[in-house]
SEGUZA-166658 format. One record per residue (C-alpha): residue in three letters; residue number from 1; x, y, z. Coordinates in Angstrom, 3 decimals, always signed. Each point is the difference from the previous one (the first is absolute). Example, Ala and Ser with C-alpha at 12.3 -4.5 7.8 and 13.67 -1.06 7.14 Angstrom:
BEGIN
+------+-----+----------+----------+----------+
| rest |  nr |       xx |       yy |       zz |
+------+-----+----------+----------+----------+
|  ALA |   1 |  +12.300 |   -4.500 |   +7.800 |
|  SER |   2 |   +1.370 |   +3.440 |   -0.660 |
+------+-----+----------+----------+----------+
//
This chain:
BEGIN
+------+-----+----------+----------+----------+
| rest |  nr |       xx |       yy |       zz |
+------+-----+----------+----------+----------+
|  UNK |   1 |   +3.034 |  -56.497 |  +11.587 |
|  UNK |   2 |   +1.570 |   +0.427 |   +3.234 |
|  UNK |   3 |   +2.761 |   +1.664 |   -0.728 |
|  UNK |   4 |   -2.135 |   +3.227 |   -0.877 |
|  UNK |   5 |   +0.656 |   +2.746 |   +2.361 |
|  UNK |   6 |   -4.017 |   +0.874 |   +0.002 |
|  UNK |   7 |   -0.623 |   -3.601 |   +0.576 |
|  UNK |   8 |   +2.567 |   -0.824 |   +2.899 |
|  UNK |   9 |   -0.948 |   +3.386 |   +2.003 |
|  UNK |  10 |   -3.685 |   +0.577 |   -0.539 |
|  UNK |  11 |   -1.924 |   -2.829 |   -1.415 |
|  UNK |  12 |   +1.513 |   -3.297 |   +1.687 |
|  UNK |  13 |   +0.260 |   +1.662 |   +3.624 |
|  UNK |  14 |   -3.707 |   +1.217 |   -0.293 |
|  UNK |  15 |   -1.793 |   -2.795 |   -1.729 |
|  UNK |  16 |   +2.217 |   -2.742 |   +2.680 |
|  UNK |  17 |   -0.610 |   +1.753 |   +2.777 |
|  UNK |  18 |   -3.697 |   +0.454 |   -0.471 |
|  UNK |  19 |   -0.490 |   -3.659 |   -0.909 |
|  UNK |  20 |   +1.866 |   -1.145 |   +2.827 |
|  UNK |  21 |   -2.027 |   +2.458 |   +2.591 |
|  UNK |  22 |   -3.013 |   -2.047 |   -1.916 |
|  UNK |  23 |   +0.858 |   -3.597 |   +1.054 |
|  UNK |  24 |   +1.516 |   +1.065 |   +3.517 |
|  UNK |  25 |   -3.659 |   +1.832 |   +0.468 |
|  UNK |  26 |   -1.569 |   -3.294 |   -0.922 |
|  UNK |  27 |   +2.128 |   -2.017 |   +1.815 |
|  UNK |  28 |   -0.743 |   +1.954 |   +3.028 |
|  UNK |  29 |   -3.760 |   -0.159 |   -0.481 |
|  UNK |  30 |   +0.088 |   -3.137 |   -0.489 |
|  UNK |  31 |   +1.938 |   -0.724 |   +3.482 |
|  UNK |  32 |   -2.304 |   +2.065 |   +1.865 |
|  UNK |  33 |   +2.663 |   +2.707 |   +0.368 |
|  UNK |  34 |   -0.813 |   +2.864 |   -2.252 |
|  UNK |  35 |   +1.047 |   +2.453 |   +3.322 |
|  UNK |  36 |   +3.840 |   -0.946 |   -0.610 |
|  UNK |  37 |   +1.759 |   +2.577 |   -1.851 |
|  UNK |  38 |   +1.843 |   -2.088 |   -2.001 |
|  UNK |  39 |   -1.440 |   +0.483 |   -3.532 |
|  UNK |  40 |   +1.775 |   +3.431 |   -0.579 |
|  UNK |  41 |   +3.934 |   -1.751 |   +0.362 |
|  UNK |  42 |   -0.890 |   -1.145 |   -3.955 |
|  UNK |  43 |   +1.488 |   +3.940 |   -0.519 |
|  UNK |  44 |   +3.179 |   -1.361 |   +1.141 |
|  UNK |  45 |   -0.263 |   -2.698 |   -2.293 |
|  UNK |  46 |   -0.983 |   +1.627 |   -2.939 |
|  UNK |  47 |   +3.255 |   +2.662 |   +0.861 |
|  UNK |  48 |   +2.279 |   -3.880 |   +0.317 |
|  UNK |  49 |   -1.225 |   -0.649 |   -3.891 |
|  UNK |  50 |   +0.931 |   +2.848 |   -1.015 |
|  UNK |  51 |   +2.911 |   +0.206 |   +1.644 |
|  UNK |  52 |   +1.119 |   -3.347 |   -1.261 |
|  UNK |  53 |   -1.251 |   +0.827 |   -3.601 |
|  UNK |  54 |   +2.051 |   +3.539 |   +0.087 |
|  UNK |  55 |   +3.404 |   -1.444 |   +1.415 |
|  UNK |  56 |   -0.167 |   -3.760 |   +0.406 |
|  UNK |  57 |   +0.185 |   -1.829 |   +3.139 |
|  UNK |  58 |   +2.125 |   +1.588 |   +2.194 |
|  UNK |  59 |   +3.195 |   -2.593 |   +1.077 |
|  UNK |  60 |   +0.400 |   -1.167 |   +4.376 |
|  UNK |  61 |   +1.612 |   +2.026 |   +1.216 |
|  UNK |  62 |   -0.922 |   +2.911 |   -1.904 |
|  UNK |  63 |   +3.426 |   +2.073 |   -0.844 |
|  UNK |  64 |   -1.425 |   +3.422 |   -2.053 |
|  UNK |  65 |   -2.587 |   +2.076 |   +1.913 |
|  UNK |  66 |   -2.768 |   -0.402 |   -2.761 |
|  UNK |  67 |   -0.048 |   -3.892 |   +0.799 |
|  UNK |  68 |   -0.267 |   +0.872 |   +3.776 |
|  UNK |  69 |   -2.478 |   +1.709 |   -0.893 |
|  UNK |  70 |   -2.673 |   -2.919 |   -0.848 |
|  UNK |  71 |   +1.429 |   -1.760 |   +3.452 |
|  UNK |  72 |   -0.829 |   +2.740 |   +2.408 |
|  UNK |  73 |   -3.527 |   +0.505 |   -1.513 |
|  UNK |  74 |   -0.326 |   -3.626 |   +0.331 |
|  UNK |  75 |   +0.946 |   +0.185 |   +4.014 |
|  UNK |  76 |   -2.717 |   +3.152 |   +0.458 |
|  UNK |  77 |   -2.447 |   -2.798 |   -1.673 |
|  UNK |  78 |   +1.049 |   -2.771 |   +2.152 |
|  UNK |  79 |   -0.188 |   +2.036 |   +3.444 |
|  UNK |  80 |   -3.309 |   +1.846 |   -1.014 |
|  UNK |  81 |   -1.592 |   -3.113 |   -0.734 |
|  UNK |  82 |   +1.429 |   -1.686 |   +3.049 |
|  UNK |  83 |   -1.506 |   +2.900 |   +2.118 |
|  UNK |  84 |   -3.247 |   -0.389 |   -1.810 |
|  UNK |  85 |   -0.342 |   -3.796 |   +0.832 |
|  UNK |  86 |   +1.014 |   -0.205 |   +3.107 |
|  UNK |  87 |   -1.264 |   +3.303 |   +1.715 |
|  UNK |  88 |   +1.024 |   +0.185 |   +3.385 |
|  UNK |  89 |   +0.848 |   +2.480 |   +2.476 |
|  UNK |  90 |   +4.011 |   -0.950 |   -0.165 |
|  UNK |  91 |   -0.057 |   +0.395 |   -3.509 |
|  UNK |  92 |   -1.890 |   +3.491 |   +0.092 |
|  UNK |  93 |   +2.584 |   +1.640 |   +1.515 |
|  UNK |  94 |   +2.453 |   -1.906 |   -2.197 |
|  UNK |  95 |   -1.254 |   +2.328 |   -2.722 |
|  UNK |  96 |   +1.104 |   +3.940 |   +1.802 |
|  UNK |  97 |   +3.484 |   -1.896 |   +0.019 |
|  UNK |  98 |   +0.090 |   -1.698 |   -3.881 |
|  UNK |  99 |   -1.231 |   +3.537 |   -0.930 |
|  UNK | 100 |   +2.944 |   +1.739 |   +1.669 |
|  UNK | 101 |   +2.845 |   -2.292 |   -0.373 |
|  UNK | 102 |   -0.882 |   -1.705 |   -3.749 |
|  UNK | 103 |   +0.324 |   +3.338 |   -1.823 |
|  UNK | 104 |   +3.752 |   +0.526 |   +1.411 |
|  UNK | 105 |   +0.842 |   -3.722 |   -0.869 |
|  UNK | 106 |   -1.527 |   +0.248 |   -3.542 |
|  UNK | 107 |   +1.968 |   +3.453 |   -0.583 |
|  UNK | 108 |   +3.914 |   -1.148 |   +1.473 |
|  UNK | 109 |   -0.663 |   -3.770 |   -1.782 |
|  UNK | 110 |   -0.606 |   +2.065 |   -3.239 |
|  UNK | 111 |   +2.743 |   +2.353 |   +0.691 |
|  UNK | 112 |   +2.405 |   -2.624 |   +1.667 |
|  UNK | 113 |   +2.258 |   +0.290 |   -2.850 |
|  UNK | 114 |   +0.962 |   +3.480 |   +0.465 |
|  UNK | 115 |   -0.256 |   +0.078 |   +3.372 |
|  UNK | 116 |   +2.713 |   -2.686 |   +0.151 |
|  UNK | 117 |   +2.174 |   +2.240 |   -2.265 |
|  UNK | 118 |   -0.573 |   +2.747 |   +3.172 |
|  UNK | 119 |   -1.589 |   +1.821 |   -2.253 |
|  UNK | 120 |   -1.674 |   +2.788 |   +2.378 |
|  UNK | 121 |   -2.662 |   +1.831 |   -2.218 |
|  UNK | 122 |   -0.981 |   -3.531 |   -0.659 |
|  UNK | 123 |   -0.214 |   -0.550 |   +3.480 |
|  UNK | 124 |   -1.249 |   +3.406 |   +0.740 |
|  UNK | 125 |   -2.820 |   -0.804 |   -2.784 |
|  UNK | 126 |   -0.745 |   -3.228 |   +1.428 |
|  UNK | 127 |   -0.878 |   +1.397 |   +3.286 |
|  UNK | 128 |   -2.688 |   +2.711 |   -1.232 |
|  UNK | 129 |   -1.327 |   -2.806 |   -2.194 |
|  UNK | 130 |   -0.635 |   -1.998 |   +2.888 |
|  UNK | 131 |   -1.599 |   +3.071 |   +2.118 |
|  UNK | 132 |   -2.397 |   +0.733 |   -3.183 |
|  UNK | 133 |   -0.601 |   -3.831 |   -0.647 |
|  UNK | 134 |   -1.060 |   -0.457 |   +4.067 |
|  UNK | 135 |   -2.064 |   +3.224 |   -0.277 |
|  UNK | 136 |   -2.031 |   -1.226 |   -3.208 |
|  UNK | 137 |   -0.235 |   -3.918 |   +1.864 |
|  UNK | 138 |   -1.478 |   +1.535 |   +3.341 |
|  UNK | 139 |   -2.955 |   +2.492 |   -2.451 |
|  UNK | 140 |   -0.573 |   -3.122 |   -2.177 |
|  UNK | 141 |   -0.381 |   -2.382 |   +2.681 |
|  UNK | 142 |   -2.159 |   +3.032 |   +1.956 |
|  UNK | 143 |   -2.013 |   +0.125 |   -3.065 |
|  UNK | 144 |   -0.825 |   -3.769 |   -0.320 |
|  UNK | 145 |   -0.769 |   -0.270 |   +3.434 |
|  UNK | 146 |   -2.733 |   +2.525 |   +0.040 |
|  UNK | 147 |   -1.012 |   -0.481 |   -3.494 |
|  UNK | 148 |   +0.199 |   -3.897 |   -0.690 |
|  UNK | 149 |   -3.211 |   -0.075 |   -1.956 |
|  UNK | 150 |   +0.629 |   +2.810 |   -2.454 |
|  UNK | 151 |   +2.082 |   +0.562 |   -2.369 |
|  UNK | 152 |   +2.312 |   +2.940 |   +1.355 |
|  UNK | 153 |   +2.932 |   -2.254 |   +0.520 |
|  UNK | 154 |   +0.286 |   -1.320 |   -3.292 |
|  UNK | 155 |   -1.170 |   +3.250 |   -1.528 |
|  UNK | 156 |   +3.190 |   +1.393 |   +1.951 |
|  UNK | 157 |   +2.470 |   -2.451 |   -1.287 |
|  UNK | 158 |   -1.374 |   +0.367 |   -3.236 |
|  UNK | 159 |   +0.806 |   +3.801 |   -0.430 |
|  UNK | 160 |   +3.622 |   -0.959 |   +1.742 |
|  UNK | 161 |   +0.464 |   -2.371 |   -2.375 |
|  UNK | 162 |   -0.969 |   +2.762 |   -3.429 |
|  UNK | 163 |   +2.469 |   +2.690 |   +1.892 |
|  UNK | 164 |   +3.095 |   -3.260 |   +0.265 |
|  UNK | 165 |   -0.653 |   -0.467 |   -3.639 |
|  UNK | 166 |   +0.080 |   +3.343 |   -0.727 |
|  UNK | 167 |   +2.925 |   +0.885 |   +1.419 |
|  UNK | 168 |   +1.631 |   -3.082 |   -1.201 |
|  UNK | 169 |   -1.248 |   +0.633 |   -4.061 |
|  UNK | 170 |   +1.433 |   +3.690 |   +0.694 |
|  UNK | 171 |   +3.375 |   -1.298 |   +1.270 |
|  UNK | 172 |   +0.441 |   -2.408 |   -2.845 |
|  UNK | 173 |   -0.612 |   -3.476 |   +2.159 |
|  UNK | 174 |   -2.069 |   -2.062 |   -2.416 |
|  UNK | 175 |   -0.158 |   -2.729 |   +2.043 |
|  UNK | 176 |   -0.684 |   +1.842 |   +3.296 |
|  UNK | 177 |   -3.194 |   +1.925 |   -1.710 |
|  UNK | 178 |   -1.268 |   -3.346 |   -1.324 |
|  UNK | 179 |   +0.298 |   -1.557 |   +3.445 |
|  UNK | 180 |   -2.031 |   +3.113 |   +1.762 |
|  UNK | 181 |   -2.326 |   +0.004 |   -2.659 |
|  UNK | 182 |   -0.262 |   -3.886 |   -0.111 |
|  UNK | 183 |   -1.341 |   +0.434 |   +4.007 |
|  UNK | 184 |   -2.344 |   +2.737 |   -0.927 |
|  UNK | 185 |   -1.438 |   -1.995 |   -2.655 |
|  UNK | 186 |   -0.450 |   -2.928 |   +2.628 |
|  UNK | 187 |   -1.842 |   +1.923 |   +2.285 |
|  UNK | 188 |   -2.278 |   +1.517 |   -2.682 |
|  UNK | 189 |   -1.112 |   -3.243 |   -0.417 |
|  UNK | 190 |   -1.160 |   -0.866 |   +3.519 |
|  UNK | 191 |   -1.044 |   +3.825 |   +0.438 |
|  UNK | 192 |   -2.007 |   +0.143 |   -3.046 |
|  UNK | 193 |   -2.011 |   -3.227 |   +1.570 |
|  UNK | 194 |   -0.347 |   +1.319 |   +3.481 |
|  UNK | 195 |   -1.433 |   +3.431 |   -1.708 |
|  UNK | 196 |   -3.063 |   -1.756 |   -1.081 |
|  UNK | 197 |   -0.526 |   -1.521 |   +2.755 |
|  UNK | 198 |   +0.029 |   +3.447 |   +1.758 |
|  UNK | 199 |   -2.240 |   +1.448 |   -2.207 |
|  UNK | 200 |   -2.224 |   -3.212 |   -0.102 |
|  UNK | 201 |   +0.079 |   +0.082 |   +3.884 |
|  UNK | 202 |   +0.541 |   -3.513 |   -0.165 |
|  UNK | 203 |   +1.984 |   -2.380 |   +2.465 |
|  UNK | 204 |   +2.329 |   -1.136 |   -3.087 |
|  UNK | 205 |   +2.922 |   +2.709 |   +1.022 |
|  UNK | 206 |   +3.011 |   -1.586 |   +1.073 |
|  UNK | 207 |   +1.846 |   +1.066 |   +3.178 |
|  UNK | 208 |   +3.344 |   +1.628 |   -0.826 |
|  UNK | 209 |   +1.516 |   -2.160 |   +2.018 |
|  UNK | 210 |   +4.261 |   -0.279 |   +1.608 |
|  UNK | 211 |   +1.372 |   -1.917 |   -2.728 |
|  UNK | 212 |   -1.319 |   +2.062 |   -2.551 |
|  UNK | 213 |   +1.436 |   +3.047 |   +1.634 |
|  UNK | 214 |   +3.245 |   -1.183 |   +1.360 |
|  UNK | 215 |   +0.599 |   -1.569 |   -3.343 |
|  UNK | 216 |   -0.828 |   +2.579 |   -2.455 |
|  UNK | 217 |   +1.856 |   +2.613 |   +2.657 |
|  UNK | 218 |   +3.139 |   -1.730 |   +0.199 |
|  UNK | 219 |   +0.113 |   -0.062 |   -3.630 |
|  UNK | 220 |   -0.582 |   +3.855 |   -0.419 |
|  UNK | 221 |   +2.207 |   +0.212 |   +3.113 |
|  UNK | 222 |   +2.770 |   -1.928 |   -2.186 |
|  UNK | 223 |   -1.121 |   +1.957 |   -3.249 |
|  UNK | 224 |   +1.080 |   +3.419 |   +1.496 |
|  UNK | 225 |   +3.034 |   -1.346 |   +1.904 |
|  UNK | 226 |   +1.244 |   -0.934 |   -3.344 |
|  UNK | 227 |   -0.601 |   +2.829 |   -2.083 |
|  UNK | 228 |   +1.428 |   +2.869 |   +2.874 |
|  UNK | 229 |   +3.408 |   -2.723 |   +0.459 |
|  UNK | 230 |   +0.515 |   -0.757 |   -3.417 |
|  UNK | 231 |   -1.324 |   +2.091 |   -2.656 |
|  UNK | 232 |   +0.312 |   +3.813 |   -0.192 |
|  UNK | 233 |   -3.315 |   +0.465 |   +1.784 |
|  UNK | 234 |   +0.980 |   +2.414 |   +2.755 |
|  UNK | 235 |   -1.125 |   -0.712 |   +3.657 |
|  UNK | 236 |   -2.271 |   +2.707 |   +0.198 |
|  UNK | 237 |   -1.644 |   -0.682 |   -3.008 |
|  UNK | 238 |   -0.642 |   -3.968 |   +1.588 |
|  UNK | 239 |   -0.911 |   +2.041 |   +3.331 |
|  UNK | 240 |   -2.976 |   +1.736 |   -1.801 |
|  UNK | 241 |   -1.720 |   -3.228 |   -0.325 |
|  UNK | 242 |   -0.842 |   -0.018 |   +3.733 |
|  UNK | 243 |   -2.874 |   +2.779 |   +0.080 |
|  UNK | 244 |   -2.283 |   -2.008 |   -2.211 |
|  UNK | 245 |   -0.415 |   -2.908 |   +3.101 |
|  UNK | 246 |   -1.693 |   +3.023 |   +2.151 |
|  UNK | 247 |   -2.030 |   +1.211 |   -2.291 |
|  UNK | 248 |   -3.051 |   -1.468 |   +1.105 |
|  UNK | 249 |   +0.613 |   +2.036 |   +3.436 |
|  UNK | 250 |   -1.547 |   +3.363 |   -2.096 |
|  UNK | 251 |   -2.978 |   -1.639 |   -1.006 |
|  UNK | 252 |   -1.883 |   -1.036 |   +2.446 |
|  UNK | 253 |   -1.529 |   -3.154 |   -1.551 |
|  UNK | 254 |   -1.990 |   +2.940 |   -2.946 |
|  UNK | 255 |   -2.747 |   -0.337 |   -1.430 |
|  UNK | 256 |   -1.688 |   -0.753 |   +2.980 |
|  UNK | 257 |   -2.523 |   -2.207 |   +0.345 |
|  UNK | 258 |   -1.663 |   -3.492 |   -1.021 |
|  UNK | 259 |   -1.527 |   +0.590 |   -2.727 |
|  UNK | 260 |   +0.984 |   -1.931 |   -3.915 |
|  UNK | 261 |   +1.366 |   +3.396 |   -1.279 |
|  UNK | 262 |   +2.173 |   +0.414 |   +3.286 |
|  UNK | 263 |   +0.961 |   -3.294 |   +0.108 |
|  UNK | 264 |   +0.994 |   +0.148 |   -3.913 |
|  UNK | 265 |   +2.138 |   +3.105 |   +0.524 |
|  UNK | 266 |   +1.576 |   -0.318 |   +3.236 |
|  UNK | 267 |   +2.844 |   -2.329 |   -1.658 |
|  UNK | 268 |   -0.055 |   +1.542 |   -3.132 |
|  UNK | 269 |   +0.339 |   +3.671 |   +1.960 |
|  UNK | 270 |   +2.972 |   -1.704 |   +2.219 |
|  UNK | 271 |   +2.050 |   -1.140 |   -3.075 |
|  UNK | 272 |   -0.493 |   +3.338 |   -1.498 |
|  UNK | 273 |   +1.478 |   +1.796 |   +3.078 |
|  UNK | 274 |   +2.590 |   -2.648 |   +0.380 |
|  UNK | 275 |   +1.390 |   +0.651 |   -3.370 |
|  UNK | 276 |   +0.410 |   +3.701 |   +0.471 |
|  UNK | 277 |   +3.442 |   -0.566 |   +2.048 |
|  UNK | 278 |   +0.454 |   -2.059 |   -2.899 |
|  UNK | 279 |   -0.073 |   +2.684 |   -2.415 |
|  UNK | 280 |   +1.715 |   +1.967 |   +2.417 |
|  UNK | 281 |   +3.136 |   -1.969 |   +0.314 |
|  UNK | 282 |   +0.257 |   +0.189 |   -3.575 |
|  UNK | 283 |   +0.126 |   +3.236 |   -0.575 |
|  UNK | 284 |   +2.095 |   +0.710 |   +2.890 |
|  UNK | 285 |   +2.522 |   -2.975 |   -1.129 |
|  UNK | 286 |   -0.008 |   +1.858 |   -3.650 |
|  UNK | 287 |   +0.313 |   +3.551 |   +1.099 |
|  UNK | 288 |   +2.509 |   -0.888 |   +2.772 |
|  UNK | 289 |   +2.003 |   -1.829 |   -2.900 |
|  UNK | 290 |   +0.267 |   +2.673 |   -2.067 |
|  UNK | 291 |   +1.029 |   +2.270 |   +2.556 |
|  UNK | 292 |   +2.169 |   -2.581 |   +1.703 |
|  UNK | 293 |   +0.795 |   -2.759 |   -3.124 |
|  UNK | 294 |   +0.972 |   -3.345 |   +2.372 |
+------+-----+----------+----------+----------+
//
């Protein structure tokens, strides 16, 4: 059963992910502590299962880049959560520096073995992933800051993830578009919860908390290292994926308003709009192909 494609990247990250948010919510009740945004790190989870499902444990120390891959979304989960727990002014402005120095060490450890051939495009490459991974960090971590209690920052990810899996089906990485679509499927589970709780105005929706965004992140982070440094997905093409983090700077929270229907469509109208960079990149990644075959 698991070895079916449909059931490795859609069902098993969505249906683990959501039961785990489940018991962590009750937990958390339970301790008196339903304010700690911890519930939302079962996407990471449910992205792990998948991941181990799809390729297998990955071996210590991890040698190809697709088993680093499961070990730097594992760090994003371990510091977001550690910032979550222990919340304190110190490790606040820990988080400006993980943003801006954890993209450049996810994209040279990925890279590390062309870089140690002195391979300069490579190295070139590895540079502008790093300024693009830092810039989409900083907007995501803006984002969850401002908007903890909604669900822009997973609604974010969750179009980054369908544009990483696009480009990856396009460019032939089978594994690579499972992974991204694996992590999409994870946070439609906790997403699809928090919506009704939006549009019951209840107090059931979850926090999008650290872990859950450093983790899921550092995975997409890894995702698109991956498929510009070692598939024949050009740079710019990986580059295009950055737009869709500032989307949500055009809309100005729309609809308006706190009202059911306003509440319903506000994160149904912000995954629309995120998607349209989406389609976008697509079209640009197939016209620019034809024009310019990579």
């Amino acid at each position: 059963m698991f070895s079916d494609p449909l059931v490795q990247s859609a069902a098993l990250p969505f249906f683990s992910a959501l039961l785990l948010f489940w018991i962590l919510r009750f937990v958390l009740a339970r301790a008196g502590r339903p304010d700690l945004p911890l519930a939302t790190a079962a996407v990471v989870v449910g992205f792990l299962l998948a991941y181990w499902a799809i390729l297998g444990l990955p071996p210590l120390p991890p040698k190809a880049s697709s088993q680093k891959l499961a070990y730097v979304s594992l760090i994003g989960l371990v510091f977001g959560l550690f910032v979550d727990l222990f919340h304190r002014r110190l490790l606040s402005s820990l988080v400006p520096l993980f943003c801006l120095i954890w993209p450049g060490v996810v994209a040279f450890w990925l890279a590390w073995p062309r870089v140690e051939g002195v391979d300069l495009f490579a190295i070139l490459g590895a540079f502008g992933l790093w300024l693009g991974g830092a810039l989409a960090l900083f907007r995501l971590g803006r984002v969850r800051a401002e908007q903890e209690r909604t669900l822009t920052p997973g609604i974010m990810l969750l179009a980054v993830s369908l544009g990483a899996g696009a480009l990856a089906l396009y460019f032939a990485s089978a594994s690579l578009s499972q992974l991204a679509f694996a992590m999409a499927a994870a946070l439609g589970g906790v997403l699809l919860w928090n919506w009704f709780a939006v549009i019951l105005r209840s107090d059931g929706i979850a926090p999008f908390g650290r872990g859950a965004l450093f983790g899921s992140a550092s995975a997409l982070l890894a995702i698109a290292d991956n498929l510009a440094l070692y598939t024949e997905t050009s740079y710019w093409a990986v580059a295009l994926l950055l737009p869709i983090v500032y989307v949500n700077l055009v809309l100005a929270d729309r609809p308006r308003g706190d009202g059911p229907i306003a509440r319903t469509l506000r994160p149904v109208f912000l995954f629309i709009m995120s998607l349209i960079p989406v389609a976008l990149l697509g079209t640009i990644v197939y016209l620019l192909n034809m024009l310019m075959p990579v």
